[in-house]
Residue, then its C-alpha position, 0 to 999 in steps of 0.5 A: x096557743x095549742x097545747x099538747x099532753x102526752x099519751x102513752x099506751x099502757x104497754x109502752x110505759x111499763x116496757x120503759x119503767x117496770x111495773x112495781x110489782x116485778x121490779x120488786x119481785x126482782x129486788x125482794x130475791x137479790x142475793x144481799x137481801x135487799x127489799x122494798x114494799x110496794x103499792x098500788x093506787x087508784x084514786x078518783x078525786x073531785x075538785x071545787x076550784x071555789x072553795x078549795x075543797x075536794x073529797x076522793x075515793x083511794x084503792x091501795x093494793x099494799x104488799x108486804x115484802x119485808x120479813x116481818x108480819x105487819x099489824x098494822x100501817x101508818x099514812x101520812x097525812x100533810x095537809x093536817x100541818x097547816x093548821x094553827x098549833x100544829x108541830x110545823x107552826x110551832x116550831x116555825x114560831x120556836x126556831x132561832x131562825x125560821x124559814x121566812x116562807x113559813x115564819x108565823x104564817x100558819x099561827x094566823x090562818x083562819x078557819x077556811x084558810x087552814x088545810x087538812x086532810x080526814x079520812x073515814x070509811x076505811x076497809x080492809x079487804x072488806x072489813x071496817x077499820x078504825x083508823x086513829x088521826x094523830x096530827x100528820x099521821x094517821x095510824x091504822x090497826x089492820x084486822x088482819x096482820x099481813x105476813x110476808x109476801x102478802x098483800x092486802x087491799x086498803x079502801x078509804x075515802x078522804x076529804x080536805x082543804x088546800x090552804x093558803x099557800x105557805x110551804x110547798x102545797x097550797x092555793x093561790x102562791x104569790x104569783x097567782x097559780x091556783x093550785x099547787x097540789x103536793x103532798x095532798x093525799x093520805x099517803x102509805x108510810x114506808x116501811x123499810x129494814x130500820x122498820x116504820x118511818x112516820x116522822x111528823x110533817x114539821x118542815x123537812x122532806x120525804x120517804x115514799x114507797x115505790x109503786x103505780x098510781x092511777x089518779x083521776x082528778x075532775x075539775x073546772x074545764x077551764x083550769x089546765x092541770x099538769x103533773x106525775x104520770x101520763x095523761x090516759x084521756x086527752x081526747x076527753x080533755x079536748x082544748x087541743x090537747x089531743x092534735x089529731x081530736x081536737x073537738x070539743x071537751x067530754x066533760x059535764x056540769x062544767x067540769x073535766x076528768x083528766x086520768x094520769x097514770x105514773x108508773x113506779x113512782x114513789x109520789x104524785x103531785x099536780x098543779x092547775x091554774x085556768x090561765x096555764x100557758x102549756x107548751x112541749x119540747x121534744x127532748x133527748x131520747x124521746x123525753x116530752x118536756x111540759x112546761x106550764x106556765x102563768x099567761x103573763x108577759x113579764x116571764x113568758x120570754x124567760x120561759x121559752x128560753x128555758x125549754x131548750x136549755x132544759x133539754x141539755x140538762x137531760x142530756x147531761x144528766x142521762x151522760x153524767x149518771x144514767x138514761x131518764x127511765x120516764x117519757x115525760x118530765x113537766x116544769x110546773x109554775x107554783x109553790x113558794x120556790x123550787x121542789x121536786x116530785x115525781x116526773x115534775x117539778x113545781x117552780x116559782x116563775x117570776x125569777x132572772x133567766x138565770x135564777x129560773x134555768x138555775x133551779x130548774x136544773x137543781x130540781x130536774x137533777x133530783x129526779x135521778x136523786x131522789x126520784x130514781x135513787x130513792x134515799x130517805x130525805x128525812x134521815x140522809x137529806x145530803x145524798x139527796x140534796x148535796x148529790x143533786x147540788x154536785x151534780x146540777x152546779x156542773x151541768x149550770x157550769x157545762x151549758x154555760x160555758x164555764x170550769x166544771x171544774x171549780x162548779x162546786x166552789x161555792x158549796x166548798x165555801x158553805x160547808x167551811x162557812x159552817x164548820x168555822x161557824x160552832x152550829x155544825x151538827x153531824x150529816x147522821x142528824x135527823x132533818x128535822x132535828x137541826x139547831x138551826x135551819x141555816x145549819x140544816x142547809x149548808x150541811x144538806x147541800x154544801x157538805x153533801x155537795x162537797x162530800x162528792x166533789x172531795x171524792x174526785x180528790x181523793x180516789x180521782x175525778x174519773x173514778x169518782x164519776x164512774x162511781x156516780x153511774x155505777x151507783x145509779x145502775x145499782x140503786x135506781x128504783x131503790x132505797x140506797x143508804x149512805x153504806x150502798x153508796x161507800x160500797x159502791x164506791x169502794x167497789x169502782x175504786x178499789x179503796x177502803x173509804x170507810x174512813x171518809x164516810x165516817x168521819x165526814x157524815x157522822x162527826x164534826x170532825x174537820x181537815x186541817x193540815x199545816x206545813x209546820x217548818x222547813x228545815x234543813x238535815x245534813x244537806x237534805x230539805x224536810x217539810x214538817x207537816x202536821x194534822x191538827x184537825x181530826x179527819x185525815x186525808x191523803x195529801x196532794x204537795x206542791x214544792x215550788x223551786x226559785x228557777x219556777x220548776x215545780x216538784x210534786x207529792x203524793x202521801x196516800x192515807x194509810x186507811x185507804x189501802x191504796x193510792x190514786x192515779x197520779x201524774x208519771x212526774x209525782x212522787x208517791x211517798x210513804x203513808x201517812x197513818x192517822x194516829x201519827x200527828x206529824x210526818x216529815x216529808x224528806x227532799x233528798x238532794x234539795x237544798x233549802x235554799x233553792x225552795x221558794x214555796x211549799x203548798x197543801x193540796x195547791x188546786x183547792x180539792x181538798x175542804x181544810x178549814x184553814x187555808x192559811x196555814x197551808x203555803x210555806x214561802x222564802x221571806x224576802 
């Protein structure tokens, strides 16, 4: 089978994406003061596919962009965490319900199994550093502190071991592929306005610094590597790489160099296996779609099928938030399940058809969260899975053929399963400071996911979803917070929306309203309505009559400071302040007898944690 990289110029790349350095330019002068650092890496690395060893050479071009003078820098160094006694191991072995991928897994692997990651030779524009390894980090005291607006260039060599495979990184995954190569390089830390994030490598997820890499990888001719950034080289790969070339590979002492070049990115990963199948997909707007895949016979079906489905998820992507700003996105088979990089995904393979095209949309979604809109997953993990959850469940629902409008549901019941479960921890919750994973995940996905389905409810669907695109235009090839995304959001809707983002992210708090008593005042119905948990919200009411003509509420939250669209035949009532646990609501010239049912927010938008208390009904 042919198999076909894609090269771009230099110029066609940046003309797509920016360069690093004039988008953050732009950025660092932004009138709401605003910055972000930037990088620039070089790497050449050398591979032995034998014993799973490689030693590379890193140019880093680092600017300071913040306001502060910097004495010094911080890497991260992940492979250091698959090692026996590291903090990922232990707290593997110490959680009450660990990740059966990792379990005690690290505790027994030996010597020329475990991974690491070592730097030595380290400058600073030419002078000696001294660099101080502390498990996953590494800390560097530069010999000459970088004011704003500097840069400094930063030389180093490295040398490590891919371990076993066991989270995410490693060789030989249960499937076969060779190597799985994410978080494999000293990597710069971010500093960003909450000042250096150098969170250990226990578990959880990442907070990378924008820029342009350069990486050169040489290996075994016969391995096919696919990954982060556009392939500079395919005449030298050869092995119909290069359709209009395909001679023999330019490689010598058995092995090839493959040159990637990934414009503003915040990471690079790569996989290579000698038995990749690769195929490409043109997709919408010029996007190449590289999947690579393992030459086996039980899922190469499944892997055909998914490349156009793949494409309707970027078209629905682009339709739903914004347009991909890369040329190229790769659906690489390795890992231990699904994770997402830059311009990439690594995926387990061996699935259902459905389960493959489920979490190939999940991980393709996060290229807009957290790929382009760049939150910190390690501190807000809910933007970046809950919005990638929301929007990928309604892609899965579009190209099936199902209700977008009940896609969601499932995170609804997640999120109320851990509210009703005595382990919810607020979303404000560092991730790898979770009681409990099974809590970390329902709160990351399902509340997160929940957290922008819920919106649609309160400021409407329409709204909520020009939030999604206004979000992107405003933050992609950023570091957005939760307080971007609310100002945003308060920006398109017009509405105060402090309310929801704090009580929903940084409590426990819970919606629970109850239709008390329907009562009869001087030939006048009254609904008793009661909050008995402590987040309020707006309330859609449904009156039911015995002839089945239908009567609808709206009583608006007074913190919003508005309402939302409803229906001509609604009847907007008064607000309801959150201090007052009890509003009556009054049905002027309807007799109570002629009322079969009252219902609390009847199209389920609304996550109260108990349903049941919701619906009022004539006794017969």
């Amino acid at each position: 089978m042919k198999k076909i990289i894609l090269l771009l110029t230099t110029a066609v790349i940046l003309a797509s994406c920016g360069s690093s350095k004039d988008v953050v330019a732009n950025q660092s002068t932004n009138a709401n003061g605003y910055w972000q650092q930037a990088v620039d890496y070089k790497m050449d690395v050398d591979m032995d596919v034998d014993r799973y060893q490689y030693t590379g050479k890193q140019t880093l071009v680092y600017t300071n962009n913040s306001p502060e003078t910097l004495d010094r820098v911080y890497y991260h160094l992940f492979f250091n965490a698959f090692q026996p006694g590291s903090e990922m191991d232990v707290r593997s072995r110490t959680i009450a319900d660990p990740d059966r991928r990792v379990g005690s897994r690290i505790a027994a692997l030996e010597p020329n199994e475990i991974g690491y990651l070592h730097v030595s030779n380290m400058t600073q524009d030419g002078t000696t550093l001294q660099p101080q390894e502390e498990g996953t980090i590494l800390v560097v005291k530069l010999a000459k502190a970088l004011a704003p607006g500097q840069s400094t260039t930063l030389k180093l060599d490295f040398n490590g071991q891919v371990p076993v495979q066991v989270r995410r990184s490693g060789r030989n995954n249960k499937e076969g592929v060779a190597l799985s190569m994410t978080q494999w390089f000293p990597k710069m830390a971010e500093f960003d306005a909450t000042g250096w994030n150098t969170s250990p490598y226990i578990g959880r997820e990442f907070h990378g610094v924008w820029g342009n890499f350069d990486v050169k990888l040489t290996l075994d001719k016969d391995y096919t590597v696919g990954g982060t950034g556009y392939l500079q080289n395919p005449k030298d790969i050869g092995h119909g790489y290069d359709k209009a070339n395909s001679g023999p590979a330019k490689g010598k002492d058995g092995k090839l160099t493959w040159h990637f070049n990934a414009p503003m990115v915040h990471d690079f990963a790569w996989g290579a296996d000698p038995d990749f199948i690769h195929d490409v997909y043109n997709g919408a707007n010029g996007v190449k779609l590289h999947f690579l895949y393992k030459d086996n016979d039980a899922i190469k079906e499944n892997w055909k099928k998914l490349q156009p489905k793949t494409n309707e998820m970027l078209k629905y992507f682009n339709e739903h938030i914004g347009e991909y700003p890369y040329k190229q996105y790769s659906v690489i088979q390795g890992g231990d399940g699904g994770m997402e990089y830059a311009m990439c995904t690594l995926i387990t393979g061996e699935r259902s058809y459905g389960s493959l095209m489920g979490v190939t949309a999940h991980e393709f979604a996060h290229s807009w969260f957290n790929h382009i809109l760049a939150t910190n997953e390690a501190k807000h993990e809910w933007m970046d899975e809950g919005f990638t959850t929301f929007i990928s469940n309604k892609a899965m629902a579009y190209i099936n053929g199902e209700d977008e409008s009940t896609a969601n549901s499932g995170s609804y019941r997640g999120y109320l399963g851990l509210a009703n479960s005595g382990k919810e921890q607020p979303q404000t919750t560092h991730a790898d400071r979770y009681e409990y994973n099974g809590a970390y995940g329902a709160s990351a996905y399902n509340k997160g996911a929940t957290f922008l389905a819920q919106l649609g409810y309160i400021i409407g669907d329409e709204k909520r979803d020009e939030v999604i695109k206004e979000y992107y235009n405003t933050w992609k090839f950023k570091h957005p917070e939760p307080n971007d995304f609310k100002r945003v959001a308060e920006r398109v809707s017009g509405f105060d929306l402090e309310w929801y983002l704090r009580d929903w992210t940084m409590t426990t708090n819970v919606i629970d309203y109850s239709i008390e008593n329907l009562s009869s005042l001087d030939g006048m119905s009254v609904v008793s309505l009661k909050r008995n948990g402590l987040m309020p919200m707006p309330l859609d009411i449904k009156v039911t009559m015995n002839d089945g003509s239908e009567k609808w509420f709206y009583i608006p939250l007074e913190e919003m400071r508005g309402e939302k669209a409803v229906p001509n035949n609604w009847t907007v009532l008064n607000d309801w302040a959150w201090a007052y646990p009890t509003y009556e609501l009054e049905l002027d010239g309807v007799d109570m007898r002629s009322i079969k049912s009252v219902e609390i927010d009847p199209m389920n938008n609304m996550a109260d944690v108990d349903k049941e208390n919701n619906n009022w009904s004539l006794q017969e």
